[in-house]
C-alpha positions as CSV (number, residue, x, y, z in Angstrom):
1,X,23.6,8.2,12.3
2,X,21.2,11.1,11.1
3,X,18.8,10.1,9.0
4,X,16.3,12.2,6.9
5,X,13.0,11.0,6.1
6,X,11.2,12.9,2.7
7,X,7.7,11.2,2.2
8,X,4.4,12.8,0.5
9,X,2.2,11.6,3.2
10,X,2.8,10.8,7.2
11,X,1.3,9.8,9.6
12,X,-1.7,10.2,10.9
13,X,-1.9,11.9,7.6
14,X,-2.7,8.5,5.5
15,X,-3.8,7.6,1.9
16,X,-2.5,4.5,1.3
17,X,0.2,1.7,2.8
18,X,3.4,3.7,1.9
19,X,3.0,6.4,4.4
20,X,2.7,3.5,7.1
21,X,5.9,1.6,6.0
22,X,7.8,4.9,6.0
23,X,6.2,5.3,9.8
24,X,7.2,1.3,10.9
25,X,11.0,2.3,9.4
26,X,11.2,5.8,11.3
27,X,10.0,4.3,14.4
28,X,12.3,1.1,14.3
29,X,15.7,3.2,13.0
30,X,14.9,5.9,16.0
31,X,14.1,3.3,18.5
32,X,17.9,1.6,17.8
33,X,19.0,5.1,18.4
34,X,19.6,6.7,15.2
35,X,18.4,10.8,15.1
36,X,15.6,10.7,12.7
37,X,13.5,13.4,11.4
38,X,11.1,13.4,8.8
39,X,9.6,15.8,5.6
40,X,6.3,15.9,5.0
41,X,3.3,17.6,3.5
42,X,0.0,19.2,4.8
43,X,-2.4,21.2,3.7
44,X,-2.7,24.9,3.4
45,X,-3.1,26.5,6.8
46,X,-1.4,30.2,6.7
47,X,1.4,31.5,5.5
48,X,2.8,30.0,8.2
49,X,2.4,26.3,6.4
50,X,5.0,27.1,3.4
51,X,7.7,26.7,6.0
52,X,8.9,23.2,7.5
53,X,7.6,23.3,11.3
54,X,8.2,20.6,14.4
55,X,5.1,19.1,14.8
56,X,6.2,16.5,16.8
57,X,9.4,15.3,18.9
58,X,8.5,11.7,20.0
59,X,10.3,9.2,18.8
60,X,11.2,10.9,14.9
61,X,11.1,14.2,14.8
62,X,8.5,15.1,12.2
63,X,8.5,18.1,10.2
64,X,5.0,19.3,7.8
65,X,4.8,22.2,5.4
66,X,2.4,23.1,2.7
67,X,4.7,22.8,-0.9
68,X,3.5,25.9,-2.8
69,X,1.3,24.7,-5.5
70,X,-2.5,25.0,-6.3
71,X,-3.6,22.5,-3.8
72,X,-2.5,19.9,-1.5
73,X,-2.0,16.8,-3.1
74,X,-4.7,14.6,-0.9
75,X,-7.3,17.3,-2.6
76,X,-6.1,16.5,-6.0
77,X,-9.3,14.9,-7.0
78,X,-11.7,17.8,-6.7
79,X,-9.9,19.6,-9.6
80,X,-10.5,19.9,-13.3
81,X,-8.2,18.2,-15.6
82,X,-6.0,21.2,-16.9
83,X,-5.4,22.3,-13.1
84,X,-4.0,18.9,-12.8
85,X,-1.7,18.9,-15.2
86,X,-0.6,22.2,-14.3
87,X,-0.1,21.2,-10.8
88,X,2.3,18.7,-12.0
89,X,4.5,20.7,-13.7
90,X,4.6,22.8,-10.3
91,X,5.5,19.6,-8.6
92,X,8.0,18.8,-10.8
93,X,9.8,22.5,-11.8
94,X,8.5,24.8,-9.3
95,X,11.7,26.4,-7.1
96,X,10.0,27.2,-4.5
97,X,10.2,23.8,-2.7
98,X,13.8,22.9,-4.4
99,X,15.0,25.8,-2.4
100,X,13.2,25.0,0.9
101,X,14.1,21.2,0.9
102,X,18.0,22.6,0.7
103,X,17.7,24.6,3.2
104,X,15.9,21.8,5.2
105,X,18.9,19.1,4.2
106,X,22.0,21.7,4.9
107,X,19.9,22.5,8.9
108,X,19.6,19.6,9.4
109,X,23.0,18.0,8.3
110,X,21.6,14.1,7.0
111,X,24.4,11.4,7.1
112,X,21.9,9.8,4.9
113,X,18.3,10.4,3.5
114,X,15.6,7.8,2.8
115,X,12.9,9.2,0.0
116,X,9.3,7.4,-0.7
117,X,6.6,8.5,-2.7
118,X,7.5,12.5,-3.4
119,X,4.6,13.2,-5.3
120,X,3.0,16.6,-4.1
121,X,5.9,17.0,-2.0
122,X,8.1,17.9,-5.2
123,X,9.9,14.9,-6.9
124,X,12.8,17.2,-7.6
125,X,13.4,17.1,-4.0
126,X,15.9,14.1,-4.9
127,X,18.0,15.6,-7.1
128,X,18.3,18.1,-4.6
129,X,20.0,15.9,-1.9
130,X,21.9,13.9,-5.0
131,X,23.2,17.6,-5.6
132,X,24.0,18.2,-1.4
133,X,26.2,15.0,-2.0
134,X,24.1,13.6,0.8
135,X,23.7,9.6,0.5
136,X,20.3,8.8,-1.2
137,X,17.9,5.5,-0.6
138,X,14.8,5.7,-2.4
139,X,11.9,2.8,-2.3
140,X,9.6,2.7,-5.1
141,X,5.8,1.9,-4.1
142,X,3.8,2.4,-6.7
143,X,4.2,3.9,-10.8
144,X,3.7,7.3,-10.0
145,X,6.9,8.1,-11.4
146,X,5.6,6.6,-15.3
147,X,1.6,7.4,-14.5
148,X,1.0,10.4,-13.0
149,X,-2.5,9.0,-11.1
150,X,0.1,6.3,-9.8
151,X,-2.7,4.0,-10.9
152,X,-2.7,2.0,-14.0
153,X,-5.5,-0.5,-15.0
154,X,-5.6,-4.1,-15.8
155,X,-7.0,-3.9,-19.3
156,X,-6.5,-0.2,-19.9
157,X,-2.5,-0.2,-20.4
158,X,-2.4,0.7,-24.1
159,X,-4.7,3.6,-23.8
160,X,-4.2,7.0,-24.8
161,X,-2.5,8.5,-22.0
162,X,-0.8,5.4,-20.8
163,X,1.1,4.8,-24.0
164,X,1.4,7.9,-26.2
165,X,3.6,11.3,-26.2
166,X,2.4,12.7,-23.2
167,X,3.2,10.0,-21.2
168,X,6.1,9.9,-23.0
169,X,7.2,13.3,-22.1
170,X,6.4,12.8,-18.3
171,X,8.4,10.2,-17.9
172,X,11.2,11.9,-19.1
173,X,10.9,14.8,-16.9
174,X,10.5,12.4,-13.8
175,X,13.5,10.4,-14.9
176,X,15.8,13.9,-14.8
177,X,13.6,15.1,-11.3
178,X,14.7,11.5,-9.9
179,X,17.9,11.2,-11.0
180,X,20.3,8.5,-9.9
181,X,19.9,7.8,-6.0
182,X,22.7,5.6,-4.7
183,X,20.3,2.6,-4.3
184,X,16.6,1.8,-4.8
185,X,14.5,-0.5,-2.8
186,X,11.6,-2.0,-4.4
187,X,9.2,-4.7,-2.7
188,X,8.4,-6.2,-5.6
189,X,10.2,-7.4,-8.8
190,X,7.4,-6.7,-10.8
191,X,7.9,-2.8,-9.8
192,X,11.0,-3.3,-10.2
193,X,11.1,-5.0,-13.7
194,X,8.2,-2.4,-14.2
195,X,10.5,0.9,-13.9
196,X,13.5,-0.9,-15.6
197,X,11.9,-1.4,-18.6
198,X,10.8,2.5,-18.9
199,X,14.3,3.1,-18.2
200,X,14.5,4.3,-14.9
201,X,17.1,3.8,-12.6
202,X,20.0,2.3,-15.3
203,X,22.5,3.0,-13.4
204,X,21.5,2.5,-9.9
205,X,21.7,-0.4,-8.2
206,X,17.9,-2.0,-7.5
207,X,17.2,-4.3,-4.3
208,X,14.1,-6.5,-3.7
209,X,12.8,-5.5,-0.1
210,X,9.2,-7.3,0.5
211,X,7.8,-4.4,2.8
212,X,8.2,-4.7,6.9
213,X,4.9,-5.8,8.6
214,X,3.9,-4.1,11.7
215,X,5.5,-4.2,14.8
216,X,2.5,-6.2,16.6
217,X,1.8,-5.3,20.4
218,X,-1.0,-7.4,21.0
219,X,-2.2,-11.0,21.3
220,X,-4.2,-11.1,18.6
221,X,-4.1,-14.5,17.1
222,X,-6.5,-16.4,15.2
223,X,-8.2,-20.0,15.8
224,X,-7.4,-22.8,13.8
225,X,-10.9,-24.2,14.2
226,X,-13.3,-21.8,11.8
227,X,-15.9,-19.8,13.5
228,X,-20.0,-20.7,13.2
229,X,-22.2,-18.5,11.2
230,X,-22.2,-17.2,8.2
231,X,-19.0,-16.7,6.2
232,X,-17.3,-13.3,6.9
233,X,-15.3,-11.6,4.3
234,X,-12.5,-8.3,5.0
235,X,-11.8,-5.4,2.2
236,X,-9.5,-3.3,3.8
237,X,-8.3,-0.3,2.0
238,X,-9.3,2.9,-0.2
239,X,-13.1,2.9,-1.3
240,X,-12.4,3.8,-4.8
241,X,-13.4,1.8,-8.0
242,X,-9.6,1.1,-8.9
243,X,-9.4,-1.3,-5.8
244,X,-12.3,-3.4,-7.4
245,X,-15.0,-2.6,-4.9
246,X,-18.3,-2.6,-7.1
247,X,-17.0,-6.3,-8.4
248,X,-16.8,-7.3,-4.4
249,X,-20.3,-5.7,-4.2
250,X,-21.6,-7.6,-7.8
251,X,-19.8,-11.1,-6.1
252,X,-21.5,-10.6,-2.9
253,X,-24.7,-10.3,-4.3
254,X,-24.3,-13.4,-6.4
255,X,-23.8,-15.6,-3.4
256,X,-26.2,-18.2,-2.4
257,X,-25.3,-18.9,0.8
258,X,-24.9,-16.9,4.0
259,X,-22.4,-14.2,3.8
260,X,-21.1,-10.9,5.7
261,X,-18.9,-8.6,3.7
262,X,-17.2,-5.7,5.6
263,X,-15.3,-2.7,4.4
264,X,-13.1,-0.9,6.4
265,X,-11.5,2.6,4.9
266,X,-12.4,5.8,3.6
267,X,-12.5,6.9,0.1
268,X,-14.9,8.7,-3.0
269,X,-17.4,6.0,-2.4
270,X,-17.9,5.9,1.7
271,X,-21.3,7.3,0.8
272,X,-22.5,4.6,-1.1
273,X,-20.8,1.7,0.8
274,X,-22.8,3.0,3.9
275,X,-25.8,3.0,2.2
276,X,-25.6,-0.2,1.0
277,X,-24.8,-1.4,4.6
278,X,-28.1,0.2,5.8
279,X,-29.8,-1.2,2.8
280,X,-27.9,-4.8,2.6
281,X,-28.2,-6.7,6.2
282,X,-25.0,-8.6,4.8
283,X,-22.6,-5.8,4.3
284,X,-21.2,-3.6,7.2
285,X,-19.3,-0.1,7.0
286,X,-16.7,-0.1,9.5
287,X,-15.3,3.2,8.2
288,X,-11.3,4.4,9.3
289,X,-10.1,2.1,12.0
290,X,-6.8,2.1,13.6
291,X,-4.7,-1.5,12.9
292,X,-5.7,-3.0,16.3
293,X,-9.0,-3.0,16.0
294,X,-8.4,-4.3,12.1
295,X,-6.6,-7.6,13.2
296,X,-9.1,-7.9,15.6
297,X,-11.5,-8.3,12.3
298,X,-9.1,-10.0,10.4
299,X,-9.1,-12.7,13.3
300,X,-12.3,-12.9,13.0
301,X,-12.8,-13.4,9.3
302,X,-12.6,-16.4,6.6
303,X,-10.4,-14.4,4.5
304,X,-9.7,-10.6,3.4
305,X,-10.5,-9.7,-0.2
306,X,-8.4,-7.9,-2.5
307,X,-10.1,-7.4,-5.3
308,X,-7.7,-4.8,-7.2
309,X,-8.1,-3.1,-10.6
310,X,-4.6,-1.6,-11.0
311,X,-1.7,-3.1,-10.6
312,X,-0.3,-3.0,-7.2
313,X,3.2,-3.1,-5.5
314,X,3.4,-4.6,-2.5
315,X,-0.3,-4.0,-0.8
316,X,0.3,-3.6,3.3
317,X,-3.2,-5.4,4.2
318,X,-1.2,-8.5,2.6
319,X,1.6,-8.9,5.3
320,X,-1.0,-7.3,8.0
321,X,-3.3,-10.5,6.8
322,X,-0.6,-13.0,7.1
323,X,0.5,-11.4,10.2
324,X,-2.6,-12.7,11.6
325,X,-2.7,-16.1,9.8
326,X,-5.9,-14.8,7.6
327,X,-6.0,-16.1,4.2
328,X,-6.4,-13.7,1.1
329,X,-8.5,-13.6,-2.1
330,X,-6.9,-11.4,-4.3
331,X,-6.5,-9.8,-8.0
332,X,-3.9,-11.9,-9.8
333,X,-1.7,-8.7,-11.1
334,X,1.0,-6.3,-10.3
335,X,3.1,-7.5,-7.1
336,X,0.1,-10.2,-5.6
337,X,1.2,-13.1,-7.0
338,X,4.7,-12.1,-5.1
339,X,3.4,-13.0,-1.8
340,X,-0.4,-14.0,-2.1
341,X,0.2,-18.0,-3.1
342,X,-2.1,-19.7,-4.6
343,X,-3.8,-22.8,-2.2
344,X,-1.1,-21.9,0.2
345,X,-2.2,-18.6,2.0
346,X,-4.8,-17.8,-0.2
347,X,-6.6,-17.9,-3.5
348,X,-6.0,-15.8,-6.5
349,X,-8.1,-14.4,-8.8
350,X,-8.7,-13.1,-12.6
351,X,-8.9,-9.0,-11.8
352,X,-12.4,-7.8,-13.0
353,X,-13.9,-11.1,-12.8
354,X,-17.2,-11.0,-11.0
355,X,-17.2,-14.9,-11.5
356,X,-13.9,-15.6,-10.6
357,X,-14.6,-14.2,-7.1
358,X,-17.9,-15.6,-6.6
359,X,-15.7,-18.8,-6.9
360,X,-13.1,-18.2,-5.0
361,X,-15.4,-17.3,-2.2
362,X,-17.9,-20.0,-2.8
363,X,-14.4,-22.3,-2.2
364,X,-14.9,-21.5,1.7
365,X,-18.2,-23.2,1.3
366,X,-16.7,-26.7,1.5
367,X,-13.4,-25.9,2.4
368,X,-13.6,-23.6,5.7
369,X,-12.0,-25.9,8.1
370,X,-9.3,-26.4,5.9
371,X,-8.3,-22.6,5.3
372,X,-8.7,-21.7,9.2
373,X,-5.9,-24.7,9.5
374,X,-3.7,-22.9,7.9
375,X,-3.8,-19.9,10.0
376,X,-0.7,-21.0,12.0
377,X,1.3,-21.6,9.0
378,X,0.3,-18.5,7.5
379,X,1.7,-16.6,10.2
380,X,4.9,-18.6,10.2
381,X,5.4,-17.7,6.6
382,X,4.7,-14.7,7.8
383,X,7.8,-14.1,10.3
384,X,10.1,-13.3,7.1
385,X,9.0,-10.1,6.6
386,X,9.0,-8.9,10.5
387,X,10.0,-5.4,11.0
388,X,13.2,-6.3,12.3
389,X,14.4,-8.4,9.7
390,X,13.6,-5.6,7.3
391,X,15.6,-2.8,9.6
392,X,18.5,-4.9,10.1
393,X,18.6,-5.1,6.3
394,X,18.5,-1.5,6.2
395,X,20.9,-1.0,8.6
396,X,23.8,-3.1,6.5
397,X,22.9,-1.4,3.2
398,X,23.4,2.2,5.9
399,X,26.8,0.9,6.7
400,X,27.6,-0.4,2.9
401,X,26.8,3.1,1.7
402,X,29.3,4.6,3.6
């Protein structure tokens, strides 16, 4: 089967956990011997960049082009408001990439096409294969399609431009660029209660599809007898005040016993965490690190911390966690509660609660044994949501499209 991949973001291109589940799905569908190519962004390079290029021919082959537009979406914030909204109304009316994406589909002749997150990469882009008559899957991963940010805040839902006109009127427009794909994959039921209840997607049929965890190719497993020393926490993601590091930080600080806190990503405030890690002898700044070298923390750890803001999907550092048998505290909102269970593979948490998490963590004070017990049983749990199960999913849903 041919197969067309459209996703904002590829990579080693990465901002968040989307980009890699599109990746895991590529990989796996080309692997069982399906012809896969994929659609993605980059940044401005030329004139050369506003036309889709092979990058690579490996497994997928993987096409990148810059969408005509002010910027590249991974730069969006280093602009002024106004440019941003204008940028948006690019992204969602410009022809420019409407016509390019067509040309793209009718080359390269798609039995099927499988869309993620199209922001910056033109949301239209759907209609545009809905219009080619080609089959369409689309998996929802965040609420980019209601906010524009694609992050809404626990206690900040009613303000002004998450519940008046203007978000009103985006909505609307991103309901018409969407329009009505054949099926829709979310991970989560709150996403997809979430969309349902703005009235997307009424008459398209909505699947719940927890997210595939990575294909592991090491032997990285971790004890059930908890490690000596001081207790060692995980963050793992974007370093941006939406994923609730500064109340990690605040909690850290209000612990009275031993502690190591370690971040590893990239974000607005890298700076700062590395300056704290000079400063603090109990924090450390691991920076980007590919997934091998993050289980081999994660094995490591007492538990990874999630402290989130906004309301998540379906957050890839979850399954990665449980992958490994490490327990998680985590932000009781959005999707979390979906697969982080409380006392069973982790501990959940009020979001914004600098007390809550001081709690939570103080609970590995007394009960450290206990959690690194679980560690096999977390990774048992854990074997639902292997990358084959989720492709062989995929694969019947192919075959019931036809």
């Amino acid at each position: 089967m041919k197969i067309g991949i459209l996703t904002n973001f590829y990579p080693p291109t990465e901002r968040g956990g989307a980009e890699l589940v599109a990746q895991r799905i590529a990989d796996e569908l080309s692997v069982r011997g399906h012809k896969v190519s994929v659609l993605t962004t980059q940044p401005f390079t030329g004139p050369r960049s506003f036309r889709p290029r092979l990058v690579e021919d490996h497994l997928e082959r993987i096409f990148r082009f810059f969408p005509f537009n002010l910027y590249h979406v991974s730069n969006a914030h280093q602009y002024l408001f106004f440019l941003r909204i204008f940028w948006h109304w690019i992204d969602l009316f410009g022809p420019f990439p409407k016509s390019l994406i067509e040309r793209f589909l009718n080359q390269e002749e798609f039995d099927v096409v499988l869309t993620h997150n199209l922001k910056g990469l033109g949301v239209s882009a759907a209609r545009t294969i809905q219009r080619a008559g080609i089959r369409h899957i689309h998996t929802i991963h965040d609420v980019q399609l209601s906010v524009p940010s694609g992050i809404l805040l626990f206690g900040k839902e009613q303000g002004m431009l998450n519940s008046g006109w203007i978000r009103g009127l985006y909505e609307k427009a991103m309901r018409h660029a969407i329009g009505s794909p054949n099926l829709v994959i979310s991970p989560s039921h709150f996403l997809a209660d979430f969309y349902r209840a703005r009235g997307f997607f009424s008459n398209t049929d909505v699947r719940i599809m927890p997210n595939p965890a990575p294909k592991s190719t090491d032997r990285i497993l971790r004890s059930a007898q908890a490690l000596s020393g001081p207790l060692r926490f995980l963050f793992v993601g974007q370093l941006e005040s939406h994923k609730g590091i500064h109340v990690l930080l605040q909690a850290a600080a209000a612990m009275t016993v031993p502690i190591q806190l370690h971040f590893v990503g990239e974000g607005t405030h890298t700076q700062e965490i590395i300056a704290r890690s000079k400063e603090d002898p109990q924090i450390f700044s691991h920076g980007f690190l590919p997934l091998e070298h993050i289980r081999r923390l994660m094995s490591q750890c007492d538990a990874v911390i999630l402290p989130s803001l906004c309301y998540e999907n379906s957050p890839t550092v979850l399954y990665e966690s449980f992958q490994i048998g490490a327990p998680v505290i985590a932000s009781r909102i959005g999707g979390i509660p979906e697969l982080v269970k409380h006392e069973e593979n982790g501990l959940l948490v009020e979001p914004g609660s600098v007390e809550a998490l001081v709690s939570a963590m103080n609970q590995f004070v007394n009960r450290r044994e206990e959690f690194w017990q679980k560690g096999p049983s977390i990774r048992k749990a854990a074997e639902v949501f292997s990358l084959k199960k989720y492709v062989d999913v995929l694969e019947g849903l192919l075959k019931e499209e036809k």
